[in-house]
C-alpha positions in Angstrom: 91.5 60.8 -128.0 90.3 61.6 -124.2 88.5 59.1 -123.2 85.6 61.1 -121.3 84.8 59.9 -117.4 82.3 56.9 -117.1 81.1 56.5 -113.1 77.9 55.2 -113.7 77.0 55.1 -110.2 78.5 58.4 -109.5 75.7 62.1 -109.6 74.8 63.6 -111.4 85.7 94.3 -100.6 86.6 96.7 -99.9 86.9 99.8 -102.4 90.2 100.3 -102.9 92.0 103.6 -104.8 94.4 101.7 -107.0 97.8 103.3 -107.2 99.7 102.7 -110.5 102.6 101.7 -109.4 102.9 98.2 -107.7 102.9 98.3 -104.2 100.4 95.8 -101.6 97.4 98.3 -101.8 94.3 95.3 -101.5 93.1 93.9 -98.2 93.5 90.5 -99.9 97.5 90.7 -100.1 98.3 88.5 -96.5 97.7 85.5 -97.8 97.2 82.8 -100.3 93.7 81.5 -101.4 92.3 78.4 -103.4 89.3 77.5 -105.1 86.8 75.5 -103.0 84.0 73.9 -104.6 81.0 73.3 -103.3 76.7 73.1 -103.0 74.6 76.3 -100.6 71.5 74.6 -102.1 70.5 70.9 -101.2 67.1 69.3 -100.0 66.8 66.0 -97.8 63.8 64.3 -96.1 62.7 67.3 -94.6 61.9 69.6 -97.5 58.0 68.7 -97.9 58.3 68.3 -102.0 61.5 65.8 -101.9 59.5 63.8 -99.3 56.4 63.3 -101.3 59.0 62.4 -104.5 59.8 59.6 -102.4 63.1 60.9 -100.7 64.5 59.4 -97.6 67.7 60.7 -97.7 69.3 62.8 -94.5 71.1 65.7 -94.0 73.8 63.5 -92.6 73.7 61.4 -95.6 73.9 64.9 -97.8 77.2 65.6 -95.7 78.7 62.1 -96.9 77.7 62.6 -100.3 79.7 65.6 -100.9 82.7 64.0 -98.5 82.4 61.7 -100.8 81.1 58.4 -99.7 78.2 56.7 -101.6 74.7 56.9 -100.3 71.2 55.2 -100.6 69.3 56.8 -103.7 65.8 56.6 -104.5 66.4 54.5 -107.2 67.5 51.6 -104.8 71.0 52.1 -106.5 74.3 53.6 -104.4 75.4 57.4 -105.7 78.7 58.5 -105.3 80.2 61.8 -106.1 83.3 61.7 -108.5 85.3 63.3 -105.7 84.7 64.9 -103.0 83.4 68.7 -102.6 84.8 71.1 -99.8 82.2 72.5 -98.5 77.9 72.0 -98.7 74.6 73.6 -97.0 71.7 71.4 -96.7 68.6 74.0 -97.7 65.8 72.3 -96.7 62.4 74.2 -97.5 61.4 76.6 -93.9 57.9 76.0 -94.8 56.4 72.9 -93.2 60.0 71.7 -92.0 60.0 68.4 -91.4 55.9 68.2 -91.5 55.1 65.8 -94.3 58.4 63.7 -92.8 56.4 63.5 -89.4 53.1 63.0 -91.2 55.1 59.2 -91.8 55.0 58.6 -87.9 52.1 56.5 -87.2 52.6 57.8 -83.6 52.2 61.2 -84.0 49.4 62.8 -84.2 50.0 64.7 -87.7 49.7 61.4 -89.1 46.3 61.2 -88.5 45.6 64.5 -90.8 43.1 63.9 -93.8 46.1 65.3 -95.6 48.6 62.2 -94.9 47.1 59.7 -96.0 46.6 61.6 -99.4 50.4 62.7 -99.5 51.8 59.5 -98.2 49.6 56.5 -99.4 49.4 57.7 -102.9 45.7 58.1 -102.9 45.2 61.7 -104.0 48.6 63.1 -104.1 48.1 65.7 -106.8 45.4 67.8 -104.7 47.2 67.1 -101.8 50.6 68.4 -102.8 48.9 71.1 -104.7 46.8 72.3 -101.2 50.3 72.8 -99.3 51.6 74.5 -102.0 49.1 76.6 -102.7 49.1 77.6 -99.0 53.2 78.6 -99.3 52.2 80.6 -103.0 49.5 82.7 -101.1 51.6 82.8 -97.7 48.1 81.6 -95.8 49.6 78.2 -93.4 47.3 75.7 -92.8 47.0 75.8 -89.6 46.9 72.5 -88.2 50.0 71.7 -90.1 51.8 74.6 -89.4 53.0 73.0 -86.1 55.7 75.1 -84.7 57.2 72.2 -81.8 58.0 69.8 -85.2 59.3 72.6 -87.2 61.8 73.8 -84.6 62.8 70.4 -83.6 63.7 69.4 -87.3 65.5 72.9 -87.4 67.6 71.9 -84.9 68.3 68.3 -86.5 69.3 70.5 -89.5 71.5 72.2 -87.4 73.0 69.0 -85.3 73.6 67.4 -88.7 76.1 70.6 -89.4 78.1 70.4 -86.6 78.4 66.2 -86.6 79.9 66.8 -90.1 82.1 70.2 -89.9 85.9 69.4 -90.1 87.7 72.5 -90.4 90.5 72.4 -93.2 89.3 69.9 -94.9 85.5 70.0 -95.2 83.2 72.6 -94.1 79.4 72.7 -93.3 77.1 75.7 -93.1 73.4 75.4 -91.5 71.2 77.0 -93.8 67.1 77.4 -95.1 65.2 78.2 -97.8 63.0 80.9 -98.0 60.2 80.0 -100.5 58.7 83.0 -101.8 56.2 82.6 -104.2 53.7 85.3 -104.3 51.0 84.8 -107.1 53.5 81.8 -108.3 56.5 84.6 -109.1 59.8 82.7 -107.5 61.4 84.8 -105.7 62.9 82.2 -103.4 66.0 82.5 -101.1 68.3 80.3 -99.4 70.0 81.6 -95.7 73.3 81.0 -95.1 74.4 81.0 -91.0 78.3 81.5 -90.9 78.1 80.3 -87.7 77.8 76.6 -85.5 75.4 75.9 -82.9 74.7 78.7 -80.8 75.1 81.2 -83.5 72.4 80.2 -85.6 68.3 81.5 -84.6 66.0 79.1 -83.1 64.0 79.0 -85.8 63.7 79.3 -89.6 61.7 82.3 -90.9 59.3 80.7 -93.7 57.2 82.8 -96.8 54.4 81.7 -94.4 55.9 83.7 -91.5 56.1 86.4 -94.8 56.2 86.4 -98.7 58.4 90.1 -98.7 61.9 89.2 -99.4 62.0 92.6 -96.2 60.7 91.2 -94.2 63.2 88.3 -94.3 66.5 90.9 -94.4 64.5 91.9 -90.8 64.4 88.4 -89.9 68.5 88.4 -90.8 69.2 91.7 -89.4 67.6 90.9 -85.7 69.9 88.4 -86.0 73.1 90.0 -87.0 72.4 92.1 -84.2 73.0 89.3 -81.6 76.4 88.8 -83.2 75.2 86.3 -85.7 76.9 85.8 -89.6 74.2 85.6 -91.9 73.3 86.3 -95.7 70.9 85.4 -97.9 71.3 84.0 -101.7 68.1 84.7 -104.1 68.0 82.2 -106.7 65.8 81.2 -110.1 65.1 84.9 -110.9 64.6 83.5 -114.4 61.3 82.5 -112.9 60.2 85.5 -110.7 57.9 86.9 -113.9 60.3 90.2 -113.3 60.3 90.5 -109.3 63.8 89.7 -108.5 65.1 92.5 -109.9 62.3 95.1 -109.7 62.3 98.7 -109.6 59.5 98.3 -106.9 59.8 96.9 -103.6 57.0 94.5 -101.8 54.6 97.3 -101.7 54.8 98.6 -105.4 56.8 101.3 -104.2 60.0 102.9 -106.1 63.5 101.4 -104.3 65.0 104.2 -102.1 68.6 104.4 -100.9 67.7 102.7 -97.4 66.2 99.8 -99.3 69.1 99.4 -101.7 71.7 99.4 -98.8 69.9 96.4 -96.8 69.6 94.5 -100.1 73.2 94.9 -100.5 73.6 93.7 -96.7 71.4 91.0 -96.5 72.1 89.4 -100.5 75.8 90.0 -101.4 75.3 86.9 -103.9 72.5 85.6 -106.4 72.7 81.9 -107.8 73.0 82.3 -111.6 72.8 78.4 -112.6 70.7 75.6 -111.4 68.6 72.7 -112.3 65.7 74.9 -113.1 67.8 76.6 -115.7 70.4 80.0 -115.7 70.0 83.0 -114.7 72.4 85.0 -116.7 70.7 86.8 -119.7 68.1 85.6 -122.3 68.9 85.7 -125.9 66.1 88.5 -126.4 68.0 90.7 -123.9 71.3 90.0 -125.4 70.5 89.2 -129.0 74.0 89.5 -129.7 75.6 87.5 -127.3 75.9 83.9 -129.5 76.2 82.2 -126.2 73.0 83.6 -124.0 70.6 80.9 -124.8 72.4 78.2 -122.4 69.9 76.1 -119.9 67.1 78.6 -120.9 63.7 77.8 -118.5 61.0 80.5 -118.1 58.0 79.4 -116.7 56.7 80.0 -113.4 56.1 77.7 -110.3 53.3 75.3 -111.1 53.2 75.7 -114.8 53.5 72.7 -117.5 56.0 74.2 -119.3 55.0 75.8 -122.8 52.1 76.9 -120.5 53.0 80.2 -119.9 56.2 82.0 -119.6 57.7 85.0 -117.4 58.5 88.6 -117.7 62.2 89.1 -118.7 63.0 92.1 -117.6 63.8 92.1 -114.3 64.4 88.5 -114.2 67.8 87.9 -115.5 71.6 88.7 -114.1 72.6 90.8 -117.1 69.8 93.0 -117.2 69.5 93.7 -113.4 73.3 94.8 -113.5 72.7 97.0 -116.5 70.0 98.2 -114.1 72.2 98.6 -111.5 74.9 101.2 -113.1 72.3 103.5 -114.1 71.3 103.8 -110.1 75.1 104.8 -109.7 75.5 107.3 -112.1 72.3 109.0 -110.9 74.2 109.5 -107.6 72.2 106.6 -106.2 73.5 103.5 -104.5 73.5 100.6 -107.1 70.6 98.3 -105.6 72.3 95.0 -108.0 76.0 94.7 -106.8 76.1 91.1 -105.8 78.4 88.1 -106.8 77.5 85.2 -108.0 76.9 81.6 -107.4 75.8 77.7 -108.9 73.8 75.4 -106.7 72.4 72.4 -108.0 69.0 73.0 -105.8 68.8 69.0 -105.8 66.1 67.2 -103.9 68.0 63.5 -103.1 70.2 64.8 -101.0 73.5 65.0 -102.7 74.9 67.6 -105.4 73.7 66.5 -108.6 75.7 68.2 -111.2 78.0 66.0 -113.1 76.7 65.0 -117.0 78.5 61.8 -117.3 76.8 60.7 -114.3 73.4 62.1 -114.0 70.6 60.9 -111.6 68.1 63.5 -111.2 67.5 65.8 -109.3 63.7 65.1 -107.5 63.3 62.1 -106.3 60.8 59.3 -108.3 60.4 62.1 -111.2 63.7 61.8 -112.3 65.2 58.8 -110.9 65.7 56.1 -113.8 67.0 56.4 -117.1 63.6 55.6 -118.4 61.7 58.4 -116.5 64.3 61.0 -117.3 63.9 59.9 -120.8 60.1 60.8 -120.9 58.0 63.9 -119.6 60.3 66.2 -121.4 63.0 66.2 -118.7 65.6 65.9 -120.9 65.0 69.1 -122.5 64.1 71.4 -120.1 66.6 69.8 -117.5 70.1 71.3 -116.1 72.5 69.5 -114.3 74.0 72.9 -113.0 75.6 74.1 -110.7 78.4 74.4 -107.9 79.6 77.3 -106.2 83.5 78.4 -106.3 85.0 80.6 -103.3 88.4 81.8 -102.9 89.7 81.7 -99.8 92.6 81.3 -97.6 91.2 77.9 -96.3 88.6 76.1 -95.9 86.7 77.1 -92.2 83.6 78.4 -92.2 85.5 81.7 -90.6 87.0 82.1 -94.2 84.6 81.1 -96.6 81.6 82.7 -95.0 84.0 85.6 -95.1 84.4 85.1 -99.1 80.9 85.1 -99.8 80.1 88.3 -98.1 83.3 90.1 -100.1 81.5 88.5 -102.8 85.0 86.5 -104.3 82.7 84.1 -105.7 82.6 82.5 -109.2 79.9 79.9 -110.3 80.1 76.7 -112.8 77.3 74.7 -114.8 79.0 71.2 -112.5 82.3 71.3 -113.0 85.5 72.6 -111.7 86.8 75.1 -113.8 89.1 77.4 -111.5 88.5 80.6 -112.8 90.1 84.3 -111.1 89.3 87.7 -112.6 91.7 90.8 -111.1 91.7 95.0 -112.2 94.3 97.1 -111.9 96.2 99.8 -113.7 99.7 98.2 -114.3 100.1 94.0 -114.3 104.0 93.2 -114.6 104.5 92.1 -117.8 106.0 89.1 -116.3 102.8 88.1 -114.6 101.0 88.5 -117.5 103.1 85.8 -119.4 103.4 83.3 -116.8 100.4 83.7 -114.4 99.1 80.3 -113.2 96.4 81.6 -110.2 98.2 82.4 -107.3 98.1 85.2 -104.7 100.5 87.6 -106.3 97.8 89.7 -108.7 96.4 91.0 -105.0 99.6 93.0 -104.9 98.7 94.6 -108.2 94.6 94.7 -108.8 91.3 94.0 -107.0 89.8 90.7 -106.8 86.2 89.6 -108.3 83.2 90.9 -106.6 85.4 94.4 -106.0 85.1 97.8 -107.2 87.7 100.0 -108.5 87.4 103.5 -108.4 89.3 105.7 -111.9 92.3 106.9 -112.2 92.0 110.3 -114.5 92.4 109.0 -118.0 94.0 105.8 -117.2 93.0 102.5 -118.8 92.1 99.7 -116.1 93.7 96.2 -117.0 91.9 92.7 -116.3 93.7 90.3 -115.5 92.3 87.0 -116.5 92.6 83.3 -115.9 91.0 79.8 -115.6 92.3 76.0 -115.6 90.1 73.0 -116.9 88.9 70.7 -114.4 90.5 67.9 -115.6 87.8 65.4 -115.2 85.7 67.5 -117.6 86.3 69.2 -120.9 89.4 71.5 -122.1 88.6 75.4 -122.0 87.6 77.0 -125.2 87.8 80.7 -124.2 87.4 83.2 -122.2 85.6 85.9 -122.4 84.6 89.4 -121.0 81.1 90.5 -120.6 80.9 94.1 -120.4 77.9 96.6 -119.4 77.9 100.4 -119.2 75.7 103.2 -119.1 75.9 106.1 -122.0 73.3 108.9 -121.8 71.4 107.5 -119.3 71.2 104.3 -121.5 72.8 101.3 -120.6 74.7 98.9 -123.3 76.7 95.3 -123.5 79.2 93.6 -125.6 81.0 90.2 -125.2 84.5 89.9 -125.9 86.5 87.3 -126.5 90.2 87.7 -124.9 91.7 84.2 -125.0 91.1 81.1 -127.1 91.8 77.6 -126.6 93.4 77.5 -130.7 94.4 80.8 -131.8 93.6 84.3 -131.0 90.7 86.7 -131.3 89.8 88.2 -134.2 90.6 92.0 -133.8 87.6 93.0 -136.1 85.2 91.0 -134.3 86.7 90.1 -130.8 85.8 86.4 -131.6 87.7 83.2 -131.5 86.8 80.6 -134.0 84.3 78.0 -133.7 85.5 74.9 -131.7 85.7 71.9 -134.4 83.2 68.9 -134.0 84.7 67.2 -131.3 82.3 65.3 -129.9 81.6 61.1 -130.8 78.1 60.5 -129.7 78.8 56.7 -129.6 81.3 57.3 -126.7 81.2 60.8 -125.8 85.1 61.0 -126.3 86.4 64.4 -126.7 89.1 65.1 -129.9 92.3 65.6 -128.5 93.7 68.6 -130.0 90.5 70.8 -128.6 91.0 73.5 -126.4 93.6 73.8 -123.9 94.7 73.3 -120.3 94.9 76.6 -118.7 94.1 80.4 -120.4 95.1 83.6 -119.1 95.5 87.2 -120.5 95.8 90.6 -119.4 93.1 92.7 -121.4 92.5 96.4 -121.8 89.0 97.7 -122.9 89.6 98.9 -126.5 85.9 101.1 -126.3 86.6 102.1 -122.4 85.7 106.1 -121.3 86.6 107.0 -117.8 84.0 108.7 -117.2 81.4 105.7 -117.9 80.2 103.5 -115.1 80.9 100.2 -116.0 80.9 96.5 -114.9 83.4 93.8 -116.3 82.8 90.0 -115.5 84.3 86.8 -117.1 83.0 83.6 -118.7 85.2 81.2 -119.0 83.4 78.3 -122.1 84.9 74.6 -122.1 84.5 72.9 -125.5 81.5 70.7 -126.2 80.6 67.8 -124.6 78.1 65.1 -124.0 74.6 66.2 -122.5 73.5 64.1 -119.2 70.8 62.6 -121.9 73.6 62.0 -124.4 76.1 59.7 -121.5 72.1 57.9 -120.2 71.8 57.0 -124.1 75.7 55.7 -124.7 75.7 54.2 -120.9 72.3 52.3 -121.6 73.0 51.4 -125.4 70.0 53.4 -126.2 68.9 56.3 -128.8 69.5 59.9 -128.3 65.9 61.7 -127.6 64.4 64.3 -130.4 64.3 67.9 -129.1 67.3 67.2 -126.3 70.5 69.0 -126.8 73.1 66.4 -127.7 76.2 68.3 -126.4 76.7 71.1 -123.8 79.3 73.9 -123.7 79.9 74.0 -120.0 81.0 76.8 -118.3 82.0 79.5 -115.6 80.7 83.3 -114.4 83.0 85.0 -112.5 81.6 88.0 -110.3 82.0 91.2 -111.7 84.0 94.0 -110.9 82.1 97.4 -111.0 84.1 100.7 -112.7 83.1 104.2 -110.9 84.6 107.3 -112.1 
């Protein structure tokens, strides 16, 4: 038996023409990368919400969370991270930076707004809350609170925080915002990423009160790229944007155009695909036969009990907006949807809540003891997802800034699988048999988040790998998701190309079922499941040259304990009706786009 991890006070580029015969013909070839793990999307203090859930937390104590030291949680316990992540952006909300945080100086005079005493004495909180977030929903400030000297001045504590805390090679910060679009309740939300340190970041946050058009933010960015700056901007919870992320229309209800599609491109190279607030990939009605497509499922919109009301689908899902994307392409258009992908786990206590054996919430008082998670229907709406995996040569903001814009990006529901995906037209044989993730592929293929352009007839390869993180589960198999476009009609199909026991069936493409290996009464996993490390060089049995395609992989691990299974078995307690016991966690590679 493996005896599962207990911490119980731990929380939870370029196009290339690629020649068949092996020479160094990828931009990537010079030199070695790794896997760094990490968080784009964490609130402190100053994000208005985690305030008012009773958060006191810092950005500087965000930055020793994830360098792994144990901070104050609201709880009154200490958290500490299992190990230690390389690199983290505190996120804080642009709107009302730092407001509701200054509202709790007696000496200022915001304190003294009929609104704090509401917010912060627990007298009226609900209509309180619900007026300042009404105001960021229909992008109308209120006026008084919309106090521009506070907001810049806990902008640049944001950004002082960063630099304290940046150690380049061996843990690397980012200054970043989010941009909380929200227009009739439809997330459409954002989180900036500056590649730079003090002095190359702007002065000031652009907020959904400044605008709610996802353009006028890319402005915002491009002004600033101008200057010299690094900047890019991550969309994230499509799965709740009621069909905006992805639209066909842009901010005005107007068709996209090839201008617009280029500066989305730009600006958003990556979209988060897994968070708290559930995954982004597909939905099992857009991909009834993907077995798998119902994982972390949450559709409702901003504001809404769920059951209430639920979103539009199309439009608001990964899957569908790439399927989207390839029929732009082969109309001779530019595909608006080529973006990489990310996890974040959007937590609001300051520190990256993602691991399932040692969950604490995610927002604040809501979620902070075993008890409350174990009412209000947390536990089955709840994710503990996500983290963000870059490879890169090291571990500077230089280089993994760099990685995000090429878009060699893979995402995980919280934990560290190490997952690569290369194309090419000829893999040695003896790579092939004895790959274990290194730098050699370059030489032969393009890397995630690439696009490689046909060869005649030729057959592409994929190249294929990932390793467990070995504080988690054994891998199950990897897989292949596949979209193309037919007859101006777009299609998918999931294949199966390595298995933890065994092979894929060649009628079905399917490994079998992983046994029951999960004892509920200790949440030790059965030996014998799955397997270390998978890899495999695959060739599309159904591909046509002349299809545009995409190819990305998901790597499964066998099941595990849910966060609500390891609060039952840590707290001698009974598992809760209506929560998932288990959870097959998992990774998304970016995809690599085919063009004739």
């Amino acid at each position: 038996m493996i005896k599962a991890n207990l911490w119980v006070n731990g929380f939870c580029g370029l196009i290339l023409m690629i020649s068949p015969c092996p020479q160094a013909v990828s931009e990537t070839s010079s030199g070695e990368r790794h896997a760094f793990f990490g968080d784009l999307h964490v609130h402190t203090r100053f994000s208005s919400d985690a305030y008012v859930f009773n958060v006191r937390a810092t950005p500087d104590d965000a930055y020793r969370y994830a360098k792994g030291e144990a901070i104050d949680h609201v709880s009154g316990k200490k958290i500490q991270a299992q190990a230690p992540y390389d690199f983290l952006a505190v996120t804080d909300h642009a709107e009302y930076l730092g407001i509701v945080e200054t509202m709790g100086d007696k000496t200022h005079p915001l304190s003294r707004h009929p609104l704090a005493e509401k917010l912060l004495d627990n007298k009226d909180i609900q209509s309180a809350f619900a007026m300042i977030s009404a105001s960021i929903v229909s992008g109308n400030a209120i006026a008084e609170l919309n106090d521009n000297k506070v907001i810049i001045e806990t902008w640049q504590q944001v950004i002082d925080a960063a630099e304290r805390h940046n150690q380049p090679g061996k843990f690397t910060t980012f200054a970043g915002f989010e941009w909380s679009g929200a227009p009739n309740g439809n997330a459409i939300h954002r989180n900036v990423i500056f590649g730079g340190g003090r002095g190359e970041v702007e002065r000031r946050p652009f907020s959904a009160l400044d605008s709610h058009r996802p353009e006028e933010l890319w402005s915002y960015m491009e002004r600033s790229r101008q200057k010299g700056r690094k900047v890019l901007s991550i969309p994230h919870n499509s799965n709740m944007s009621n069909g905006m992320m992805f639209s066909a229309l842009d901010s005005w209800g107007k068709p996209i155009d090839r201008r617009w599609a280029k500066r989305r491109n730009t600006n958003e190279p990556l979209v988060e695909i897994s968070q708290v607030k559930g995954t982004s990939e597909t939905h099992p009605q857009l991909s009834p036969n993907d077995e798998w497509s119902s994982f972390s499922i949450y559709e409702h919109l901003l504001g809404n009990i769920p059951g209430e009301s639920k979103v539009r689908r199309r439009g608001s899902y990964i899957r569908d907006a790439y399927k989207t994307g390839l029929q732009h392409g082969q109309r001779g258009l530019i595909n608006p949807f080529q973006f990489g992908v990310i996890g974040s786990s959007d937590s609001h206590n300051g520190n990256v809540a993602v691991e399932e054996s040692a969950f604490t919430g995610k927002v604040g008082i809501l979620d902070a003891t075993v008890e409350k998670r174990r009412s209000g229907g947390f536990a089955k709406i709840w994710s503990a997802s996500g983290l963000t995996g870059i490879w890169a040569e090291e571990n500077t903001r230089g280089s993994l800034f760099a990685a995000l814009k090429r878009r060699e990006t893979f995402a995980t529901s919280g934990t560290r699988i190490r997952l690569r995906l290369f194309a090419g037209w000829s893999f040695p044989k003896s790579l092939a048999k004895s790959y274990n993730g290194g730098s050699e592929a370059y030489r032969f293929g393009v890397p995630m988040g690439s696009e490689l352009r046909g060869q005649g007839e030729s057959v592409p390869e994929m190249l294929v790998w990932a390793a467990e993180d070995p504080r988690a589960a054994p891998v199950d198999r990897l897989q292949i998701v596949k979209g193309w476009v037919e007859d101006e009609k777009v299609y998918e199909r999931v294949f199966d190309v390595a298995c933890g026991q065994g092979s894929p069936s060649p009628e079905n493409h399917r490994c079998s079922d992983p046994p029951e290996n999960v004892n509920l009464n200790t949440c030790d996993i059965q030996k014998d499941s799955g397997n270390s490390t998978l890899s495999v060089v695959w060739r599309d049995p159904d591909f046509k040259p002349r299809q545009h395609a995409f190819y990305y992989v998901r790597a499964l691990e066998v099941p595990s304990c849910h966060w609500s299974t390891w609060d039952a078995v840590n707290n001698n307690l009974t598992l809760i009706d209506g929560a998932p016991s288990t959870i097959q966690e998992r990774a998304w590679s970016s995809p690599i786009w085919y063009r004739p």
